[in-house]
DRENNU-377625 format. One record per residue: x negated, y, z of N, C-alpha, C in turn. Coordinates in pm, whole numbers, plus 50000, padded with zeros to 5 digits. Layout:
N
XYZXYZXYZ
...
# end
This chain:
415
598134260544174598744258744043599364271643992
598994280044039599474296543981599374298243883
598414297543817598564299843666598814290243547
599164275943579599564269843522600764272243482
601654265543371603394268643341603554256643361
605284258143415606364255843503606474241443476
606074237143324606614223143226605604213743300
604124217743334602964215143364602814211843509
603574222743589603424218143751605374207143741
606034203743635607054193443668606014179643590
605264181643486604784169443505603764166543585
603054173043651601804170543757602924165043856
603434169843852604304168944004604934151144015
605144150343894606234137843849604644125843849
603254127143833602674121643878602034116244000
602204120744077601514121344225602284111544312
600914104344381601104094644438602124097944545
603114086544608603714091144702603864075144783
603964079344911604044073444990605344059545054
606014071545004607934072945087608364064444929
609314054745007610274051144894611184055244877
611724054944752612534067644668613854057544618
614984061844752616164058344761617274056644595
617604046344585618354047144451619314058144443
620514056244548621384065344489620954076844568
621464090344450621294102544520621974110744600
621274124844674622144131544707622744141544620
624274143944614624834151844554625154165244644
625424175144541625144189344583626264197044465
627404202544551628304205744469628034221544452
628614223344325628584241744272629684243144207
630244249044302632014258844274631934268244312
632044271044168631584289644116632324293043992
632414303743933633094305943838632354304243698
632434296943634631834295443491631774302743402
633274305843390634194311843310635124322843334
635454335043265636204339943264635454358843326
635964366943389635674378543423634244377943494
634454369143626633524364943693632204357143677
632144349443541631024339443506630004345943522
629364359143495628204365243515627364363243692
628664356143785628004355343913627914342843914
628434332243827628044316643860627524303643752
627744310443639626634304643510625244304243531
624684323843559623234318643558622564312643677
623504310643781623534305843927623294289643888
623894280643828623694273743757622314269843729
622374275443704621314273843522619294271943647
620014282543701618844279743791618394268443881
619824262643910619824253544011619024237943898
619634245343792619394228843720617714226943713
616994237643715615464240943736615274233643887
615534239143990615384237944065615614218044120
616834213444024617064199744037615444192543966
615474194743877614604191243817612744191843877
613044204743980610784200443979611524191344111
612314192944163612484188344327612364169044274
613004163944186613454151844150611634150544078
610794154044033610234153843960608734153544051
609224156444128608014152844273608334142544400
609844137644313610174126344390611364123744467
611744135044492613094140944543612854141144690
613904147444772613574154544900613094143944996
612574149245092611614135645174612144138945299
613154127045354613944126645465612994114045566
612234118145649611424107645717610684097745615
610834086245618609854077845521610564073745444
611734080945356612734077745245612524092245173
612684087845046613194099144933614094097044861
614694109644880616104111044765616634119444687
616484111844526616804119644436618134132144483
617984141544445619394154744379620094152744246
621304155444287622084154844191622844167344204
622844176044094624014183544098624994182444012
626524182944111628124187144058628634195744020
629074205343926629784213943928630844215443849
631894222643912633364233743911633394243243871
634254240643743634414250443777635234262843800
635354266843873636804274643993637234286643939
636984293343830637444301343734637874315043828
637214313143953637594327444030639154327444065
639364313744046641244309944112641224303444225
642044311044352642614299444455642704286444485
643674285544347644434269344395643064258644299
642774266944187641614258944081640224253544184
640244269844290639084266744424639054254444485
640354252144520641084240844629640724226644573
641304229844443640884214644336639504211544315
639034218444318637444215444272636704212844442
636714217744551636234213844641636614196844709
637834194044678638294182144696637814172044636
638214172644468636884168844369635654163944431
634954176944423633874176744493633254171744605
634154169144710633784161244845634624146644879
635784147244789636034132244792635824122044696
635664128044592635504118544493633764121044473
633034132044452631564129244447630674128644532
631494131744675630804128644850629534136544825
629694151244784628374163044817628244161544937
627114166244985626364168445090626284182345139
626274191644975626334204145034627134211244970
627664224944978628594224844858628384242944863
627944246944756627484262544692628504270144642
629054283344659630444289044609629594304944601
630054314744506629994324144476630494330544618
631614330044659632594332644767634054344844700
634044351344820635404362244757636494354644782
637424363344741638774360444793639394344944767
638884342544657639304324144619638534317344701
637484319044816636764310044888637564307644998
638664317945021639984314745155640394302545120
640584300345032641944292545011641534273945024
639884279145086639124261645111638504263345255
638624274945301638354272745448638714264145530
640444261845550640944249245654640314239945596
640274237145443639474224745426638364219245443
637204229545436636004228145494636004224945616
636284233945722636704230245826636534218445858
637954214245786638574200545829637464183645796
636674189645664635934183445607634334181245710
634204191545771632904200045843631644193245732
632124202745640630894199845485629864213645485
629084212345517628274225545558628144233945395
628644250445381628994258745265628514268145224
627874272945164626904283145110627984294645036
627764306645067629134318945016627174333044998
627374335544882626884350444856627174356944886
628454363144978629014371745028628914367445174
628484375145289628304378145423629724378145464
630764389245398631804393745439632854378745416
632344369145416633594356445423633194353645525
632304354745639631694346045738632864352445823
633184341445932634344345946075634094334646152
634524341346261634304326946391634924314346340
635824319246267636374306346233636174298846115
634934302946056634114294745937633014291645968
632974279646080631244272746132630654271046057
631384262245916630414255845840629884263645699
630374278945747630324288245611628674294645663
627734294345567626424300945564626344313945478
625774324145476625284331145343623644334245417
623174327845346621274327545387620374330245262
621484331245174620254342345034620504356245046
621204365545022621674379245070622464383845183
621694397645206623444401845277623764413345231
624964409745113625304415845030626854419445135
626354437245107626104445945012624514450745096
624624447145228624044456845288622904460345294
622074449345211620924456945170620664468945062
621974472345051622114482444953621964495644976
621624498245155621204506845221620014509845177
618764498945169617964504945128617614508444983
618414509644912618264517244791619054532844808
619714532244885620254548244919619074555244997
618594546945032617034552745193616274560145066
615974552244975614734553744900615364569344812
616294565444774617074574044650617224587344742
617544589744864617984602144927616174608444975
615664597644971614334602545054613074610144960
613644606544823612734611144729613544623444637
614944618344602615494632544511616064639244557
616674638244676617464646844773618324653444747
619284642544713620954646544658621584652044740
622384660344711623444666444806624904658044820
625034654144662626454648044630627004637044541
627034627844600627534615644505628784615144508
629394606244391630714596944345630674584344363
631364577144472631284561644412632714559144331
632184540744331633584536944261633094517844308
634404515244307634234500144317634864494144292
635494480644253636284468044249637074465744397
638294470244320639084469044479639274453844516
638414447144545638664435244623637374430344712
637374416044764637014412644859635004413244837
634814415044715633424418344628633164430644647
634234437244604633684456944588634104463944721
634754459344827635414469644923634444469545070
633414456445079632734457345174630844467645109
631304468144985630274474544879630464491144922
631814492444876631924505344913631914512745060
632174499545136631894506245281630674508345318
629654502145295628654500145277628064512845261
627794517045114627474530045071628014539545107
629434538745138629944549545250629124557545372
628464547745426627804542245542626284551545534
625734543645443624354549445373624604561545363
625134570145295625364581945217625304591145387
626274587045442626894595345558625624596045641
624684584945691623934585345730622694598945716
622344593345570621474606145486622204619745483
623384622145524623954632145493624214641845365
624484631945240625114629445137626584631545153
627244643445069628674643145110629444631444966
630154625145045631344618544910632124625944830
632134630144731632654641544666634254632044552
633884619344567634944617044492634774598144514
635784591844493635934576944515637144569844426
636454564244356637334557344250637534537544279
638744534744289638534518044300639374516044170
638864504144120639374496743995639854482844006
640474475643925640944459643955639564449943916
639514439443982638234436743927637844431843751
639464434643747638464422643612638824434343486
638414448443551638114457243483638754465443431
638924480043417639884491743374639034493243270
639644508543274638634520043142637414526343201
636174524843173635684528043236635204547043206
635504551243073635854563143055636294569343178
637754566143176638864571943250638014569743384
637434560043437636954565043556635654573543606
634784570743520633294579843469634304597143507
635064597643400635594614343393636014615443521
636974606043616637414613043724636224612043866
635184604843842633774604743915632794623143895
633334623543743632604638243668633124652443745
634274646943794635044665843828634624667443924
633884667444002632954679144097631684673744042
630824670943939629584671343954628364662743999
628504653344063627894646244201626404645144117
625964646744225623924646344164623964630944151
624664620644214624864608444204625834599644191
625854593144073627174585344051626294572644108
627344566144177626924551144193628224541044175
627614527944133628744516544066628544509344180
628624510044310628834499444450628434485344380
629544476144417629174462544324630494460544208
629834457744093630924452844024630404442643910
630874437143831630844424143811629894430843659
629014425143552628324429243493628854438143363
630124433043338630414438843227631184456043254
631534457343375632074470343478630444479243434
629604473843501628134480243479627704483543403
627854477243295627614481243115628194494743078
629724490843090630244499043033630334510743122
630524511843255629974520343347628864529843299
627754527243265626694529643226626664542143113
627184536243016626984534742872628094551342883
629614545542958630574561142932629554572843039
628834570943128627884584743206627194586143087
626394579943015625614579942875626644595842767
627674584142750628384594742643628904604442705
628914606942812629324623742857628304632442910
627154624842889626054634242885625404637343083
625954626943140625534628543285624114630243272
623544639743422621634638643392621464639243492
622544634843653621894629543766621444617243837
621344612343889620744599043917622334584543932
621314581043902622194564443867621914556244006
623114549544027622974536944177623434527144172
623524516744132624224503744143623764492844231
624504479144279624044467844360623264464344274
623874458544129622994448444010622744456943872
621784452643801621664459043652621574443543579
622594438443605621694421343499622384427543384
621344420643279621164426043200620524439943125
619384446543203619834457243186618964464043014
618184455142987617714458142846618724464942749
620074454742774621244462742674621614475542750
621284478142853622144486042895620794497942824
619804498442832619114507642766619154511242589
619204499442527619444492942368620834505042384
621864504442456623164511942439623624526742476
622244530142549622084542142567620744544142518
619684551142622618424554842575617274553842654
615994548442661615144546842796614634561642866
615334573142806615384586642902616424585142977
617444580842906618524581143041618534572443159
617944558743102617534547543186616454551943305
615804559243252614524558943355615144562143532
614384560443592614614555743726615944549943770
616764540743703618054539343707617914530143825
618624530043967618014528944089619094512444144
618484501744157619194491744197618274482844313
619104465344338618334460144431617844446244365
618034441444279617834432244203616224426744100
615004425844133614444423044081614264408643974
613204415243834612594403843782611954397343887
611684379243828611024376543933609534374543862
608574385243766607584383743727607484398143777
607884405743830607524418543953605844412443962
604854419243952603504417444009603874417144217
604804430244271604754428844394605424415944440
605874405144333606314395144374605384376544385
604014381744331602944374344347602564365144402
602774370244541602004364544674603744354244716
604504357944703605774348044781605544335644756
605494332544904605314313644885606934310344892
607694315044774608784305244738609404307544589
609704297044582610394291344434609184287744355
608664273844445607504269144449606254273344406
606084280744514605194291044531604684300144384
605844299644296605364310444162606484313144131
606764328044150608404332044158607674336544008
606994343243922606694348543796607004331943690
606434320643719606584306143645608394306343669
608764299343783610284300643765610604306043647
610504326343686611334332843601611044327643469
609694328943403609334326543255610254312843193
609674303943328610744292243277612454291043245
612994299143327614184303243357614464312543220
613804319643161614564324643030613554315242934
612984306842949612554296842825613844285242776
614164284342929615544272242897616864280842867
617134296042935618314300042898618174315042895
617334315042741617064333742702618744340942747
618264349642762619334364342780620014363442896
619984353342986620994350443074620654347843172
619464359443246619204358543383619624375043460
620004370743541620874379343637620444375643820
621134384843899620734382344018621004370344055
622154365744005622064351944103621684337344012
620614344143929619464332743799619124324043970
618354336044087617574328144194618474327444284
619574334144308619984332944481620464322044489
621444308744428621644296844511620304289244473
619134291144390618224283944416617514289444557
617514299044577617194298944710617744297244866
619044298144843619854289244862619214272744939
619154267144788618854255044789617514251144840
616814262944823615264261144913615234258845103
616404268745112616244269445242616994255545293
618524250445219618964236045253617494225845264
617134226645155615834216045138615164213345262
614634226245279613024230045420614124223845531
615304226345591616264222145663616954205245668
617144198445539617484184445551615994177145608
614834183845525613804174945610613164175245701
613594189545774613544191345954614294183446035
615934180245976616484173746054616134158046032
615784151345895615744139545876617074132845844
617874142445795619444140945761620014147345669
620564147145548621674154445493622904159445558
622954153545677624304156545760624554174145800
626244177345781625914190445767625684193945897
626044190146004625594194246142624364199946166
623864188646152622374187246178621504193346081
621974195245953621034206545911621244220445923
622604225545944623024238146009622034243246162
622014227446211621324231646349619434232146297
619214226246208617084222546167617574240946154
618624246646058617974261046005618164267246119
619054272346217619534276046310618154280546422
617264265946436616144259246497615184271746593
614684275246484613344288746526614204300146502
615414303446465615694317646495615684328246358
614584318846260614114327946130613874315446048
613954320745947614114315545817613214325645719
611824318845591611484327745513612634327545410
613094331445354613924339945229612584343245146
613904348044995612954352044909612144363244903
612194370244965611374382445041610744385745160
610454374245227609614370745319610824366445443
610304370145582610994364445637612324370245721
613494363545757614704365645757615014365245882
615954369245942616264363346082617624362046052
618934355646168619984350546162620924362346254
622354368446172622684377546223623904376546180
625044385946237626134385646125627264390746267
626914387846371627994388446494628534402446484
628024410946485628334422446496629544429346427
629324421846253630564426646158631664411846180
630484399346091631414388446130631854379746197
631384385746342631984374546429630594364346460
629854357846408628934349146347628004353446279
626834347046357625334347146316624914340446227
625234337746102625244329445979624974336445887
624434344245860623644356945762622434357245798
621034358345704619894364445702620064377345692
619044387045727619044394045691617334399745758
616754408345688615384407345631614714421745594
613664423845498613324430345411614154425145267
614124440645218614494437445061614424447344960
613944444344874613564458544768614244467844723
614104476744686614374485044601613834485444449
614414484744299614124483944185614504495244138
613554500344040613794511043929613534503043817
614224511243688613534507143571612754523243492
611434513143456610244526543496610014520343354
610214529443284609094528643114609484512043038
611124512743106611704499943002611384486243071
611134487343226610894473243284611224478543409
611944470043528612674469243634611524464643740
611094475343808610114473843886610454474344059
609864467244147610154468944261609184483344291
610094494144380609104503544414608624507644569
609814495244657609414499244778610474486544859
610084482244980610694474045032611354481645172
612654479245194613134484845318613734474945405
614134478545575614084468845648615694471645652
616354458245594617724459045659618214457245797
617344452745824617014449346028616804465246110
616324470446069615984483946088617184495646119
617454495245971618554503745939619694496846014
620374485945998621394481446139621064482846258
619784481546332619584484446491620004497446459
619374508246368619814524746429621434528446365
621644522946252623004529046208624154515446222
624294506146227625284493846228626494502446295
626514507146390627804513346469628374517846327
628094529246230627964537146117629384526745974
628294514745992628614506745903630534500145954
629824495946062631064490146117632364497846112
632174508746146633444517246173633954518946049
633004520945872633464521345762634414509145700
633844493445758634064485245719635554481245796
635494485045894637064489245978637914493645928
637354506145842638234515945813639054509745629
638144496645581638284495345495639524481745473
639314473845621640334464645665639064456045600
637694453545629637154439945600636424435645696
636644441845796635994432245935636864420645942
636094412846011636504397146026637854395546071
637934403846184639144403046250640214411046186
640174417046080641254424745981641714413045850
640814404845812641184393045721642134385045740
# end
């Protein structure tokens, strides 16, 4: 069904004979994430995807647990990137709508539901690696391992222009500080000197004022670690107006059409990130996000133009890997599907296949981690140009990483 569209494989799908009887009430699947406010750019189009994803899954019958099927339902919170708002909405969420699974952006407001999870043992999905600790069983991150595949966009970037000297800058919190260790890490490796380091609050300074103090020595490379989309823009846009002409580095570019519309596609060109479209031609062949990651995407800005970003796919994939996992175990139960993924050791991800890791920084093997691209934007479109092994680069440099992430107070045991 490859070349069919997305509307076409949900009604084929919604026809086909099935076997299994299809349980009245459903399973629910909570999403507490931020909607609103500084942060919404990491949990709206997170959203938006999932509701795709509710839809072909229900539309082929809903998930097939032994010789029963059951519709999806999704809940969502939303947690406005607050603590105590976190706390309320997970409770919500597991006592009054009895989720099964429950999806969070993560970061510093994902503390403040740990004892509860815990206490709950509601198996938890976090985008961030750096929340995982011995003492969060039921905490997963199995779509990224953010930041650290961000190594291989420094591999690629040092191996082809051969910088002498970058600037970073990051969001001083629990988002930007395992970012910046990160690239710390990378840089030192390649033997890239740090010539200057700027941190900001997250929900954004001047980004002038920090562009200029990134500018006073020069650096062949400014890079924006991770910061939230509208940091990136304007990030962007002030290297633009002061006339920078060395290479660009960031985690994400969502959005990045405006970011060219606001500068110029000379300055844009090779602007170096990890985030692909998912109509990438090298993204073709992936048997996931049912088996046509190019249909998804098209579909995905048919229902919500302008507003796809990295995490348009990551809790749908996410939700792919829960799926392949409830009907290994024959259970929604979070145990038992923690243990179906756990099972063989590997997991495919959206970039082929993953293995289970995480002990080293967090304590816990509850992270994928994999191949993962590298993106340029080449002639006004965001192209993958090379895939690197984050598996790789931790067997030879992890010591590297660790000692940065030490030094930054975000190892597990510093939280």
């Amino acid at each position: 069904m490859k070349n069919s569209s997305f509307a076409q494989y949900l009604a084929v799908a919604s026809r086909l004979p099935r076997l299994e009887q299809t349980a009245e009430k459903p399973l629910n699947i909570g999403f507490l994430a931020p909607l609103s406010g500084a942060a919404k750019s990491w949990g709206l189009p997170g959203l938006n995807g999932c509701r795709i994803w509710i839809d072909s899954v229900n539309a082929a019958g809903g998930l097939r647990i032994g010789t029963q099927r059951r519709y999806v339902n999704l809940v969502a919170f939303d947690c406005e990137d607050d603590p105590e708002t976190m706390l309320q909405g997970a409770k919500k969420l597991i006592e009054e709508d009895g989720v099964q699974f429950l999806m969070t952006l993560g970061g510093e407001a994902l503390q403040a539901i740990q004892p509860y999870i815990n206490q709950q043992r509601v198996l938890t999905s976090t985008l961030l690696p750096s929340d995982l600790s011995p003492d969060t069983p039921y905490l997963i991150a199995p779509s990224e391992v953010h930041p650290v595949y961000a190594v291989t966009g420094v591999e690629h970037l040092c191996a082809r222009n051969k910088p002498k000297t970058v600037a970073l800058c990051a969001q001083d919190d629990a988002i930007g500080l395992p970012s910046l260790a990160t690239y710390r890490a990378a840089f030192e490796v390649e033997g890239v000197e740090v010539v200057s380091e700027v941190r900001y609050a997250a929900e954004g300074e001047d980004a002038g004022r920090i562009v200029s103090e990134m500018m006073q020595d020069a650096p062949d490379v400014m890079c924006w670690c991770t910061s939230y989309k509208p940091m990136v823009h304007a990030l962007t846009k002030a290297a633009y107006d002061v006339g920078f002409e060395g290479q660009l580095l960031s985690c994400t570019a969502d959005g990045y059409q405006e970011m060219i519309a606001n500068t110029s596609a000379e300055f844009m060109e090779g602007f170096t990130f990890q985030f692909p479209d998912f109509d990438d031609p090298a993204l073709a062949d992936q048997a996931f996000f049912f088996h046509n990651p190019r249909q998804f995407y098209l579909e995905y800005n048919k229902r919500f133009p302008g507003s796809w970003s990295a995490v348009s796919w990551e809790y749908v994939a996410i939700l792919e890997i829960w799926k392949a996992a409830v009907e290994r175990a024959l259970t929604a139960n979070s145990i038992s599907v923690l243990a179906a993924m756990k099972q063989t050791g590997h997991v495919t991800h959206a970039f082929g296949s993953a293995s289970w890791w995480g002990r080293e920084l967090f304590g816990v093997d509850n992270a994928l981690v994999g191949d993962w691209p590298v993106v340029q934007i080449l002639d006004g479109k965001a192209r993958i140009v090379e895939y690197g092994s984050v598996t790789d680069w931790l067997s030879a440099h992890g010591d590297v990483l660790k000692e940065e992430m030490e030094r930054l107070g975000q190892m597990w045991f510093q939280r």
